[in-house]
DODO-812898 format. One record per atom (N, C-alpha, C, O, CB): atom name; x, y, z. Coordinates in Angstrom, 3 decimals. Glycine has a CB too. Layout:
// residues N
@atom CA; c1 X; c2 Y; c3 Z
...
//
This chain:
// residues 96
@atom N; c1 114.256; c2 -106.413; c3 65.031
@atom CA; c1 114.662; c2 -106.124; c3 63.658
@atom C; c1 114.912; c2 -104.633; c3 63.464
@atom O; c1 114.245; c2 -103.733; c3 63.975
@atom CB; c1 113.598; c2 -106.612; c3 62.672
@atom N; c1 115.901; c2 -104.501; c3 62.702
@atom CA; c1 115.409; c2 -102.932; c3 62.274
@atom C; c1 114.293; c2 -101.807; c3 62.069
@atom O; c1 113.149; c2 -102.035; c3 61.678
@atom CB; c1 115.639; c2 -102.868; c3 61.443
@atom N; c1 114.790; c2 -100.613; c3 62.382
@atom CA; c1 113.388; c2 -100.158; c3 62.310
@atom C; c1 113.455; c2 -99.067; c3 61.468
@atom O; c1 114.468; c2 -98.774; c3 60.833
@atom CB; c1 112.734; c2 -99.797; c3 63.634
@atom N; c1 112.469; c2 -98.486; c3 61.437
@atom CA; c1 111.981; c2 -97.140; c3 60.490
@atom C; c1 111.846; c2 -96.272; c3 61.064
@atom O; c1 110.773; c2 -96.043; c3 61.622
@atom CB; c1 110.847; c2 -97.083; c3 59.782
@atom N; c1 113.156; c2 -95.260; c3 61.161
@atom CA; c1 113.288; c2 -94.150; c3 61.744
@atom C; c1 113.327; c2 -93.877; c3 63.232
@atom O; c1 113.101; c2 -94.546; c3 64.240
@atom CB; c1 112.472; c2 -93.565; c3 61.276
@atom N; c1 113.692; c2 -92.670; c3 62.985
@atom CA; c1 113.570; c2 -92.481; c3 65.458
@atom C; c1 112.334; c2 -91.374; c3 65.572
@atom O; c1 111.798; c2 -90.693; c3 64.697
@atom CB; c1 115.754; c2 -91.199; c3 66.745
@atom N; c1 112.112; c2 -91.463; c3 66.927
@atom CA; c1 111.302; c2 -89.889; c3 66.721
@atom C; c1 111.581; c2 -90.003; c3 68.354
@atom O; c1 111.698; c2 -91.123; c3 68.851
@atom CB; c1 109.209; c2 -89.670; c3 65.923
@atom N; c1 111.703; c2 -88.592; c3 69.320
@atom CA; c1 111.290; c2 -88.154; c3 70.465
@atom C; c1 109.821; c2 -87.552; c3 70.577
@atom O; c1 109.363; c2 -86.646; c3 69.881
@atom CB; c1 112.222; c2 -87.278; c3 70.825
@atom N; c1 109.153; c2 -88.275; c3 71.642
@atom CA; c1 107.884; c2 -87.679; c3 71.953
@atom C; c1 108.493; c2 -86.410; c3 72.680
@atom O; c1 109.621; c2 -85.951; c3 72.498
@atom CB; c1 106.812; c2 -88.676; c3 72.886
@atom N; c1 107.171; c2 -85.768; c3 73.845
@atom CA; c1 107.597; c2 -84.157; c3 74.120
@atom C; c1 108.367; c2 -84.781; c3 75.551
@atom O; c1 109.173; c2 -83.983; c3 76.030
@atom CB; c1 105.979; c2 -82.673; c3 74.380
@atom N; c1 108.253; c2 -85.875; c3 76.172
@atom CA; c1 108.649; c2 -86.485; c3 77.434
@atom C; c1 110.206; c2 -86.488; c3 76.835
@atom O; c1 110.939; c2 -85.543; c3 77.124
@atom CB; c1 107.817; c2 -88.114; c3 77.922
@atom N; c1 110.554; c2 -87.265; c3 76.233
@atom CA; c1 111.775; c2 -87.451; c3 75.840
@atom C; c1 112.191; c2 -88.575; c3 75.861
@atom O; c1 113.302; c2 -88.859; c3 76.308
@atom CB; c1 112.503; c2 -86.838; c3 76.360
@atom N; c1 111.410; c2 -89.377; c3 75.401
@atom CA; c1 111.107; c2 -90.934; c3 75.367
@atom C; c1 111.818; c2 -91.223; c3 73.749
@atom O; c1 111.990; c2 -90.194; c3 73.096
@atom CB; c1 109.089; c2 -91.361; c3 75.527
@atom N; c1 112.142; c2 -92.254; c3 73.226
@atom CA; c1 112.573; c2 -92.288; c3 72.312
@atom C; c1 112.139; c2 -93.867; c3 70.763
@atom O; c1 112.880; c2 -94.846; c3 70.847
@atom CB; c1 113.862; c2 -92.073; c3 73.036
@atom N; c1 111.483; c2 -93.888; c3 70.069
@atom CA; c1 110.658; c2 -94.381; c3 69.433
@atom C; c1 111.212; c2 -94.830; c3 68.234
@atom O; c1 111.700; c2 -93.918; c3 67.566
@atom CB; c1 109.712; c2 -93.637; c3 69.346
@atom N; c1 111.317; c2 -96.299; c3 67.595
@atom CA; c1 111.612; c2 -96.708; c3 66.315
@atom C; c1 110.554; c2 -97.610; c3 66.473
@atom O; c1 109.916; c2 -97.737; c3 67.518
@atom CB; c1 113.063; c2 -97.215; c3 65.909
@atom N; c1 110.301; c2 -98.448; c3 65.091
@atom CA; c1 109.346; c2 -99.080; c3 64.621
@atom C; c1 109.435; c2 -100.333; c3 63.846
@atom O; c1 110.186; c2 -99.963; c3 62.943
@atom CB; c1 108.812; c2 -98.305; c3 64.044
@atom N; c1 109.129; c2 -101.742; c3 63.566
@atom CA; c1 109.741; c2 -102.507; c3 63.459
@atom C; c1 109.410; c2 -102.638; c3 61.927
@atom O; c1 108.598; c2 -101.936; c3 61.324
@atom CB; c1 109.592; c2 -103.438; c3 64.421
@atom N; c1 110.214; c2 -103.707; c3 61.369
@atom CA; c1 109.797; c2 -103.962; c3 59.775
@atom C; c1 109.170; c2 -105.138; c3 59.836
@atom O; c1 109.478; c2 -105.753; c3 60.857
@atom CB; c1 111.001; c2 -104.069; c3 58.645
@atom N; c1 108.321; c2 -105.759; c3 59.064
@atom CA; c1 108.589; c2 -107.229; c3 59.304
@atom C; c1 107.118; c2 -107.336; c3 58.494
@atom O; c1 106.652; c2 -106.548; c3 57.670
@atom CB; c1 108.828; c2 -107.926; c3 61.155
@atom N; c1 106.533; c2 -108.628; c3 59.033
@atom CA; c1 105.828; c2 -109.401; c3 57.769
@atom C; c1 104.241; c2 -108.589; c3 58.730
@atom O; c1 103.153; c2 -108.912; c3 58.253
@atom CB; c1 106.119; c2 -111.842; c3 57.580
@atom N; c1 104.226; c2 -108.073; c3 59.395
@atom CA; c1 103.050; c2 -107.506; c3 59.709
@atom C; c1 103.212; c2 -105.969; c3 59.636
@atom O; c1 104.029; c2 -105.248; c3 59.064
@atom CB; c1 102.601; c2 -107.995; c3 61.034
@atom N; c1 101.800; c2 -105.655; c3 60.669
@atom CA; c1 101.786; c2 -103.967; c3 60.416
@atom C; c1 102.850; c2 -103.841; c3 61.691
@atom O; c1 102.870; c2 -104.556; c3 62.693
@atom CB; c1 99.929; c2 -102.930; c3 60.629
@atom N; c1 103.852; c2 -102.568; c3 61.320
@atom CA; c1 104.665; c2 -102.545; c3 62.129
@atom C; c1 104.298; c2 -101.662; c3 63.151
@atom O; c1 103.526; c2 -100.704; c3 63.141
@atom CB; c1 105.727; c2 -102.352; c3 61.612
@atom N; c1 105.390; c2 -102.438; c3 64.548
@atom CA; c1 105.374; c2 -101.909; c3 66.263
@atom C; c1 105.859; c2 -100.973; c3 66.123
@atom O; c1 106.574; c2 -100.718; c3 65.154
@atom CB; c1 106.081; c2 -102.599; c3 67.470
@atom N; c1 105.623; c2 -100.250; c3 66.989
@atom CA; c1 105.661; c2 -98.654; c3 68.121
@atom C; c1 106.601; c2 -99.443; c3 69.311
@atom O; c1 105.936; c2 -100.022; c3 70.170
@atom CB; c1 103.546; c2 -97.914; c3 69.012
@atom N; c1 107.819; c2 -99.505; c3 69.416
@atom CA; c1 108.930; c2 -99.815; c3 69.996
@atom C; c1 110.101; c2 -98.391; c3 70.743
@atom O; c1 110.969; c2 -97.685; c3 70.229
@atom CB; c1 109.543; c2 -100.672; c3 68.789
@atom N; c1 109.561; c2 -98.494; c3 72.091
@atom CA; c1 110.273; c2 -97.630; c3 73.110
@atom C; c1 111.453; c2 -98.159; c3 73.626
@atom O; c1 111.712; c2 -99.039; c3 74.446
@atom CB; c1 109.466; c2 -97.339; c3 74.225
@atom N; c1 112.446; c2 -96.992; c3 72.568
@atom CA; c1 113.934; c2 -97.512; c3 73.249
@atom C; c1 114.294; c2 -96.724; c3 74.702
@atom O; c1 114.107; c2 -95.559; c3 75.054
@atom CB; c1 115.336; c2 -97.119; c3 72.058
@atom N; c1 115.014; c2 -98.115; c3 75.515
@atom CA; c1 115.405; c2 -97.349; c3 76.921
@atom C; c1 117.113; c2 -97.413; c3 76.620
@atom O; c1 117.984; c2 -98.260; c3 76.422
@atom CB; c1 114.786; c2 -98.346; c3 78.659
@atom N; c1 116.939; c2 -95.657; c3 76.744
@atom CA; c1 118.180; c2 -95.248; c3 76.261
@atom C; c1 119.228; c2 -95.450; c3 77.467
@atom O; c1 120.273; c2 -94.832; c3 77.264
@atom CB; c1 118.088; c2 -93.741; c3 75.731
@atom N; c1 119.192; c2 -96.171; c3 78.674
@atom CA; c1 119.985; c2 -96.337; c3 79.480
@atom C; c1 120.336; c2 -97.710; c3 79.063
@atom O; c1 121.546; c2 -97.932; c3 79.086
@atom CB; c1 119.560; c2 -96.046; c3 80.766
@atom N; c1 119.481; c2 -98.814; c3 78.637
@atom CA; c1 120.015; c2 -100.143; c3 78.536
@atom C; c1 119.083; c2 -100.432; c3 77.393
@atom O; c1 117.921; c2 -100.806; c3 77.555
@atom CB; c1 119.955; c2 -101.152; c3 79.908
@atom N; c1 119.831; c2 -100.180; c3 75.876
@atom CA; c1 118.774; c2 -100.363; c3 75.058
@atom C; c1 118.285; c2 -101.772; c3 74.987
@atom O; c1 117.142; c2 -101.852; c3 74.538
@atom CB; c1 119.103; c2 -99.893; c3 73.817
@atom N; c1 118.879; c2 -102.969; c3 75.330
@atom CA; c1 118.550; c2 -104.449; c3 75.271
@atom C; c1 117.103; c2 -104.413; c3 76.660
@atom O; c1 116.676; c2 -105.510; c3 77.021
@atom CB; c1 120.341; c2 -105.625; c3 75.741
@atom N; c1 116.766; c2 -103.698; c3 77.015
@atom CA; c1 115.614; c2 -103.474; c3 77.827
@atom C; c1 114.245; c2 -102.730; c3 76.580
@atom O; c1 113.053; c2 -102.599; c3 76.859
@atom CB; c1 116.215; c2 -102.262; c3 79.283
@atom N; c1 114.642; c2 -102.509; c3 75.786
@atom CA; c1 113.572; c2 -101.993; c3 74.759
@atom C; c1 112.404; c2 -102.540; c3 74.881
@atom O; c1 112.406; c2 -103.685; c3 75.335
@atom CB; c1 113.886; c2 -102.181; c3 73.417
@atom N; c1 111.018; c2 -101.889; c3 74.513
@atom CA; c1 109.959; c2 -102.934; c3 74.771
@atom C; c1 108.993; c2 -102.161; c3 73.551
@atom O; c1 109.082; c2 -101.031; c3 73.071
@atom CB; c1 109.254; c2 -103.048; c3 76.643
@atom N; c1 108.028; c2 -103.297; c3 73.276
@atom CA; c1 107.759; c2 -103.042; c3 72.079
@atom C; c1 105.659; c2 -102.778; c3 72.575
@atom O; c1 104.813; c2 -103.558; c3 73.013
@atom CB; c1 108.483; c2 -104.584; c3 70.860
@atom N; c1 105.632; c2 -101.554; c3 72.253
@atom CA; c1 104.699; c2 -100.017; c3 72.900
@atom C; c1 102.938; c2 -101.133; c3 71.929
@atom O; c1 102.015; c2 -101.401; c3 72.699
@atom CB; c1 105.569; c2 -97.349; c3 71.608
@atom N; c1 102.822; c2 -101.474; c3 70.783
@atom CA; c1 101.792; c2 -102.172; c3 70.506
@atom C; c1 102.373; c2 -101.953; c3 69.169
@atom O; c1 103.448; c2 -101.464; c3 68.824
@atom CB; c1 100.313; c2 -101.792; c3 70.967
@atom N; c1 100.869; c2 -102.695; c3 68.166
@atom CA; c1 100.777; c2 -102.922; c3 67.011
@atom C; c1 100.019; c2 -101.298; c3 66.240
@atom O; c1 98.954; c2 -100.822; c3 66.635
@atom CB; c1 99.939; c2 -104.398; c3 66.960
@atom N; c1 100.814; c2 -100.733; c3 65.193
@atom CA; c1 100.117; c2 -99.360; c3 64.667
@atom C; c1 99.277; c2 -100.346; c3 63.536
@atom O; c1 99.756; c2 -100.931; c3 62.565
@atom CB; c1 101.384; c2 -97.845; c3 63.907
@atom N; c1 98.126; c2 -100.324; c3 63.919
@atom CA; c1 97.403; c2 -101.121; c3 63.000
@atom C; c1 96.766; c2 -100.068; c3 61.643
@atom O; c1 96.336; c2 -98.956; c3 61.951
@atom CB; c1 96.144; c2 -101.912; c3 63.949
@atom N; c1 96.750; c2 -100.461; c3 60.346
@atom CA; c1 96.451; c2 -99.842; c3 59.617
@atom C; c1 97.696; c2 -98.618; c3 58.946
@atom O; c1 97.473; c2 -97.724; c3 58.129
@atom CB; c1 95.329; c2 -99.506; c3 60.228
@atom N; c1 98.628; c2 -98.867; c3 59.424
@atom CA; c1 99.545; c2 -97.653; c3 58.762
@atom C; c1 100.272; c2 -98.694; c3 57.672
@atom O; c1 100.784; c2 -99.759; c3 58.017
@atom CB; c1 100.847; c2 -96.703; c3 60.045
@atom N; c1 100.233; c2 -98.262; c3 56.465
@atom CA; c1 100.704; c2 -99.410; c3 55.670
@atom C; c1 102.206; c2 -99.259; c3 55.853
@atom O; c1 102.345; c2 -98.137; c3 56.340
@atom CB; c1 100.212; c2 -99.397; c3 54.074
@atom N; c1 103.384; c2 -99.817; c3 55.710
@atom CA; c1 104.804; c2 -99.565; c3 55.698
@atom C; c1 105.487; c2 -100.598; c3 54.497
@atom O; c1 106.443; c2 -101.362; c3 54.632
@atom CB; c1 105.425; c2 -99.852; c3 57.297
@atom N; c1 104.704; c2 -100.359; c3 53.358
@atom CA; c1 105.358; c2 -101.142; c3 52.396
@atom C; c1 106.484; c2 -101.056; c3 51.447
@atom O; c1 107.281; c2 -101.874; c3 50.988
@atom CB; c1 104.640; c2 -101.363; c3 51.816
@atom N; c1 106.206; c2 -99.301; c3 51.254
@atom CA; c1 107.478; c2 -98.819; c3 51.148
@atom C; c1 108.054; c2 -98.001; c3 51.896
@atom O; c1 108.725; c2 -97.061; c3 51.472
@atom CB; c1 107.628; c2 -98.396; c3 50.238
@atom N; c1 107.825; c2 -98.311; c3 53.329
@atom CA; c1 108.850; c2 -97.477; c3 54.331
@atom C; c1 107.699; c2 -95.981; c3 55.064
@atom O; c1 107.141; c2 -95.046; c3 54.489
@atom CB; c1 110.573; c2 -96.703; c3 53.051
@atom N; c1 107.767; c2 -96.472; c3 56.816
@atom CA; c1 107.355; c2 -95.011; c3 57.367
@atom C; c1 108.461; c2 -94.190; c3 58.080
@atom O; c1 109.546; c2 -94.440; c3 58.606
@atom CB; c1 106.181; c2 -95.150; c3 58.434
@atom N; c1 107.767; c2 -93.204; c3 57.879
@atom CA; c1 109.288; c2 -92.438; c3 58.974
@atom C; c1 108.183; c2 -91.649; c3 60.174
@atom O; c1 107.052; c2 -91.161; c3 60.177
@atom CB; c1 110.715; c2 -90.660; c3 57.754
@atom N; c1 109.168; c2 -91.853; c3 61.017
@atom CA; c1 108.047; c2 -91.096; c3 62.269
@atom C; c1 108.790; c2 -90.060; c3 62.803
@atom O; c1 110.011; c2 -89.993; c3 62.667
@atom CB; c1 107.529; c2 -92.118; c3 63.697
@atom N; c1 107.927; c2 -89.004; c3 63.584
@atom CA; c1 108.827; c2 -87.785; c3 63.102
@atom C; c1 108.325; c2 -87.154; c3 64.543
@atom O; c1 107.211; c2 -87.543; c3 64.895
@atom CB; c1 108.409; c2 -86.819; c3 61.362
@atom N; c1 108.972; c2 -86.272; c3 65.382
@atom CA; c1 108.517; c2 -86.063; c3 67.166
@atom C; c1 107.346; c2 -84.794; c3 66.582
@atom O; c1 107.099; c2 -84.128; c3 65.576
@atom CB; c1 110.282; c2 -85.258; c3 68.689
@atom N; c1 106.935; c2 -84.981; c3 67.780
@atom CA; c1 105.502; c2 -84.315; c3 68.228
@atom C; c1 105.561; c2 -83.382; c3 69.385
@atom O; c1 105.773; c2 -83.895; c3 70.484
@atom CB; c1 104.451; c2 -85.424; c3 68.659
@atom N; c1 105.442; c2 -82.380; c3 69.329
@atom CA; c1 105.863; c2 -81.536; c3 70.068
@atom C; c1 104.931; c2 -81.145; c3 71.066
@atom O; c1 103.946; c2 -80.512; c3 70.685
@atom CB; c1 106.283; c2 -80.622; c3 69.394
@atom N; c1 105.076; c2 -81.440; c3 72.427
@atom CA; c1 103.948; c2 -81.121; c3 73.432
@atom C; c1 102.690; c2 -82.143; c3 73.475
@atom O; c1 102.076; c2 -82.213; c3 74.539
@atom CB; c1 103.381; c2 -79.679; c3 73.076
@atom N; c1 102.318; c2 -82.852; c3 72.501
@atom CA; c1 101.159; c2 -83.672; c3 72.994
@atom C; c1 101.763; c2 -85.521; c3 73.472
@atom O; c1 101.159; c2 -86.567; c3 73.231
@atom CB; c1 99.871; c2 -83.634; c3 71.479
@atom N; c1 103.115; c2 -85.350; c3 74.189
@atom CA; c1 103.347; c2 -86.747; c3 74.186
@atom C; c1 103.615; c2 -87.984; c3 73.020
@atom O; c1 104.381; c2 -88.940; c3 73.143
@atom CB; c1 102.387; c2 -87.029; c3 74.762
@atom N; c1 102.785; c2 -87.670; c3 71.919
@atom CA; c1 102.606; c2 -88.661; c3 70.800
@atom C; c1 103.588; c2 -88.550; c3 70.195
@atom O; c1 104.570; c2 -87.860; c3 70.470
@atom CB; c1 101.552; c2 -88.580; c3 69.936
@atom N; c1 103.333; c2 -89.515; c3 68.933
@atom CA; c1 104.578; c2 -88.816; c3 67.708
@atom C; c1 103.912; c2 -89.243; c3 66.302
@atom O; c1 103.019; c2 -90.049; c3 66.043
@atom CB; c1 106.523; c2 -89.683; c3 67.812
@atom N; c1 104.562; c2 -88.534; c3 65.628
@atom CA; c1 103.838; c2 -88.507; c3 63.732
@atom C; c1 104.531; c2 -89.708; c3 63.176
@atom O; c1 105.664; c2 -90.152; c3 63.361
@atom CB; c1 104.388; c2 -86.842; c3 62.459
@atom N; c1 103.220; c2 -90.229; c3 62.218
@atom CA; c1 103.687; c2 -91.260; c3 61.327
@atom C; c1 103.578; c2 -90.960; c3 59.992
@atom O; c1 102.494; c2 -90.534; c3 59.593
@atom CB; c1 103.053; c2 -92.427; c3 61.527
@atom N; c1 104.681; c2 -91.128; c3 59.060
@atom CA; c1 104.351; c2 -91.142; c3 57.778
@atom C; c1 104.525; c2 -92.108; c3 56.803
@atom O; c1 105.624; c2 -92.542; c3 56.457
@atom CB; c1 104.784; c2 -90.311; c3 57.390
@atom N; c1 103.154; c2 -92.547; c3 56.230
@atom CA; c1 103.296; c2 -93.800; c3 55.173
@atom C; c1 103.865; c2 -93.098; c3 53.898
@atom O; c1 103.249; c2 -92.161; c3 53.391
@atom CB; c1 101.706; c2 -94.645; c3 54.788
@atom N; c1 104.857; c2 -93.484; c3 53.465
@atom CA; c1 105.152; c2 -93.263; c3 52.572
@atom C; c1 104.551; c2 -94.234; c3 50.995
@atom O; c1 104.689; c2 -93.693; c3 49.898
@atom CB; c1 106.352; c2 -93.196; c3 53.008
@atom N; c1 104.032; c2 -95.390; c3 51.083
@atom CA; c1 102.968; c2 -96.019; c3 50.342
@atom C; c1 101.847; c2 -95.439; c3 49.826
@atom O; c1 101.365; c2 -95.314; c3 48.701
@atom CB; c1 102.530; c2 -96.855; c3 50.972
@atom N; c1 101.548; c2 -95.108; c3 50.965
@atom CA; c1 99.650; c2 -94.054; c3 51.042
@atom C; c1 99.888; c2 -92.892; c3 51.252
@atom O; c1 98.853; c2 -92.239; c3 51.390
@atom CB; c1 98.366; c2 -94.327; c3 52.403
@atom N; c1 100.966; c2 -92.215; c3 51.357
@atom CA; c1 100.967; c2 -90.369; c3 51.621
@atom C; c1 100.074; c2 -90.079; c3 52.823
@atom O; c1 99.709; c2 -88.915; c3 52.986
@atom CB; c1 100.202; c2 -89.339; c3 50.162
@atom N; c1 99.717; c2 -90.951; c3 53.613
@atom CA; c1 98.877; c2 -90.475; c3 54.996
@atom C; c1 99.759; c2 -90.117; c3 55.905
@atom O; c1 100.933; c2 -90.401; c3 55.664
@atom CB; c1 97.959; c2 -91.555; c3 55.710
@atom N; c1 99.482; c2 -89.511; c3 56.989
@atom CA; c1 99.587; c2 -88.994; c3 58.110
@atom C; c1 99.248; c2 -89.687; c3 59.517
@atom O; c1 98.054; c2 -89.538; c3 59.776
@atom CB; c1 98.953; c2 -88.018; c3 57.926
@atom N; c1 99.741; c2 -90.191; c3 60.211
@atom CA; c1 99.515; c2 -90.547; c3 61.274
@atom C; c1 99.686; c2 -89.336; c3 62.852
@atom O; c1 100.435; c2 -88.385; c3 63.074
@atom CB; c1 100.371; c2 -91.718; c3 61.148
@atom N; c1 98.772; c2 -89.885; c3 63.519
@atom CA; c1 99.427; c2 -88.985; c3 65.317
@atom C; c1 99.614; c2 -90.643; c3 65.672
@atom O; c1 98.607; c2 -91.279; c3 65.360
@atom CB; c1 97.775; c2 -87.638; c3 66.878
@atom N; c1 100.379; c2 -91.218; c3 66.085
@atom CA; c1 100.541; c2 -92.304; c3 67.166
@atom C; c1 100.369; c2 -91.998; c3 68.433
@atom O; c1 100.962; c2 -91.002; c3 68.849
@atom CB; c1 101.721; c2 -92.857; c3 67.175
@atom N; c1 99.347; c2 -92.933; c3 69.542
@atom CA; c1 99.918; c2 -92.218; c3 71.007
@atom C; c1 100.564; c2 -93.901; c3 71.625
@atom O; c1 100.193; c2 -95.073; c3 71.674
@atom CB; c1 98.200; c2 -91.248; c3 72.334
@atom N; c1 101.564; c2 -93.174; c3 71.952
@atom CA; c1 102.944; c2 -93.894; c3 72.653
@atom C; c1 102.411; c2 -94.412; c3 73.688
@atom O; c1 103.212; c2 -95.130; c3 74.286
@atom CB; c1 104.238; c2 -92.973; c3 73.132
@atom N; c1 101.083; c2 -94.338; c3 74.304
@atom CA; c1 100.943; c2 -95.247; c3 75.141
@atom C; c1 100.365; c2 -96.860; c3 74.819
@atom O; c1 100.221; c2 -97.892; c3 75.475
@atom CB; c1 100.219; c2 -94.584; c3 75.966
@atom N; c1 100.122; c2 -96.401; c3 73.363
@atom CA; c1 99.238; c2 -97.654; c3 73.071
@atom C; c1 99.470; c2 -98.049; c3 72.033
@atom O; c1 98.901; c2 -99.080; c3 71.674
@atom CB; c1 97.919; c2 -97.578; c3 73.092
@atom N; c1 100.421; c2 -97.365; c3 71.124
@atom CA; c1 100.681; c2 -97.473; c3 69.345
@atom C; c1 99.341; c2 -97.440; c3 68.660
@atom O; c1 99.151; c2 -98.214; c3 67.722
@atom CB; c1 101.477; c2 -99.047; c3 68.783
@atom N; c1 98.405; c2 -96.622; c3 69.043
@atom CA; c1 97.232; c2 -96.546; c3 68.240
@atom C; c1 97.326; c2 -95.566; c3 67.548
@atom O; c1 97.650; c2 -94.592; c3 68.229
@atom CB; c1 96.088; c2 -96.516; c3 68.832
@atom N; c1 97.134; c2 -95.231; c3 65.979
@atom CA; c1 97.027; c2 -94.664; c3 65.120
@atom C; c1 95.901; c2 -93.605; c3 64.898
@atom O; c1 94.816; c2 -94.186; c3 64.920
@atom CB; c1 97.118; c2 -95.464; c3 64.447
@atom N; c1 95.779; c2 -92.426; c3 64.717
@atom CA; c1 94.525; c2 -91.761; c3 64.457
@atom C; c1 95.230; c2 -90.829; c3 62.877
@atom O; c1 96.289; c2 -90.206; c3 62.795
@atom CB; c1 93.904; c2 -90.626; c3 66.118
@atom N; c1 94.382; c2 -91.014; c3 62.020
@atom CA; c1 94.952; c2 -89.985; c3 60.334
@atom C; c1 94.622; c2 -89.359; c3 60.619
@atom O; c1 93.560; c2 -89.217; c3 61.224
@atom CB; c1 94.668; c2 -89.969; c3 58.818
@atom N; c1 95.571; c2 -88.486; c3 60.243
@atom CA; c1 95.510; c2 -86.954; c3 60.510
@atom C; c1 95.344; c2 -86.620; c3 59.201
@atom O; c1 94.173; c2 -86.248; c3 59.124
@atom CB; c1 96.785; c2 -86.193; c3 61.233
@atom N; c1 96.018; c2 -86.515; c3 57.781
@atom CA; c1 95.693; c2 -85.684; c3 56.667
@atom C; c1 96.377; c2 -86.723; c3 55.894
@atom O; c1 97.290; c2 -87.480; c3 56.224
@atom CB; c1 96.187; c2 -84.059; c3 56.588
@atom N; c1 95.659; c2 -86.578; c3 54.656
@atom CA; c1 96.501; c2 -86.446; c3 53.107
@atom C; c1 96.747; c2 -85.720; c3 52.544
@atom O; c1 95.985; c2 -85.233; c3 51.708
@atom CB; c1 96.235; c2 -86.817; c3 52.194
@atom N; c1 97.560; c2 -85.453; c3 52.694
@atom CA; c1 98.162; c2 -84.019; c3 51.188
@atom C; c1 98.270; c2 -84.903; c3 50.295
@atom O; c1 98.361; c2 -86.128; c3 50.226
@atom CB; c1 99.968; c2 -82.944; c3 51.217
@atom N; c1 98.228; c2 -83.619; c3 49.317
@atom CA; c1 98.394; c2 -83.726; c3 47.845
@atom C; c1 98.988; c2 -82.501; c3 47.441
@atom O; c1 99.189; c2 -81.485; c3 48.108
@atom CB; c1 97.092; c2 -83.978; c3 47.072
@atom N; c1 99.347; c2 -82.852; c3 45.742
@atom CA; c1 100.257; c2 -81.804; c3 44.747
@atom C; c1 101.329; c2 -81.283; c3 45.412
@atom O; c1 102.360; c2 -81.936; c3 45.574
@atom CB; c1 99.487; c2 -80.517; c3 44.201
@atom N; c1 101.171; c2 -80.074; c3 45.846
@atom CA; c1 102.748; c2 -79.515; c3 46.399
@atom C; c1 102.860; c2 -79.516; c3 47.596
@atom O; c1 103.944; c2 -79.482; c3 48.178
@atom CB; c1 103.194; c2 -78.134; c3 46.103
@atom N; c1 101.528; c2 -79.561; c3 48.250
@atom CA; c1 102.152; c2 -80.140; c3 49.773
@atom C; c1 102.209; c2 -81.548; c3 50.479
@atom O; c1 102.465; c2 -81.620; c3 51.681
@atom CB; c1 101.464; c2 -79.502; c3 50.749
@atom N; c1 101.965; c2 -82.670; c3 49.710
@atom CA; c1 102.880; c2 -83.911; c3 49.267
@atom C; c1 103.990; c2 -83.806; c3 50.314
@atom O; c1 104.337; c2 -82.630; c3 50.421
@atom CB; c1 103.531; c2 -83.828; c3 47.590
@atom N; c1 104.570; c2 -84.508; c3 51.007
@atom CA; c1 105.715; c2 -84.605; c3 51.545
@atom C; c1 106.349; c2 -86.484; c3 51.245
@atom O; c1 106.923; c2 -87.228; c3 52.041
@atom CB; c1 105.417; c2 -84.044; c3 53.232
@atom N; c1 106.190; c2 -86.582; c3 50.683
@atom CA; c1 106.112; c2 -88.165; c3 50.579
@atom C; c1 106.970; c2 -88.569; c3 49.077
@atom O; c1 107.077; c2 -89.743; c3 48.723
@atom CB; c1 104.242; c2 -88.727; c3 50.522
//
């Protein structure tokens, strides 16, 4: 299905995320034959109800998640689609 956004980890791996009736996948596109795509695990706990965008991570392999529902912060690591929160902002540094 469609997904929510792209992001490059620091490898240069390339990452969208699925929509659907659960918590959405951590899905590694293979940019040589994207119909080879494989889908990285379940980001459990990141809500995506109204939409995340994931955003590259520079040097630690992973990549950033943002709920836009909950204003949280995600690190994803791409080996496992496991989620760790990183922050909530608020007032003006809000990005959401």
């Amino acid at each position: 299905p469609p997904g929510w956004g792209l992001a490059f980890d620091s490898l240069g791996n390339l990452y969208t995320s699925t929509q659907g009736a659960t918590d959405p996948e951590l899905v590694r596109i293979d940019l040589a034959n994207p119909s080879n795509s494989t889908v990285v695990g379940t980001m459990t706990g990141v809500d995506y109800t109204m939409g995340i965008d994931l955003a590259s991570d520079q040097g630690s392999g992973d990549i950033h998640v943002w709920s836009r529902n909950l204003s949280q912060l995600f690190r994803v690591d791409t080996a496992t689609a496991n989620p760790t929160f990183v922050s909530l902002p608020s007032g003006a540094t809000a990005i959401g």
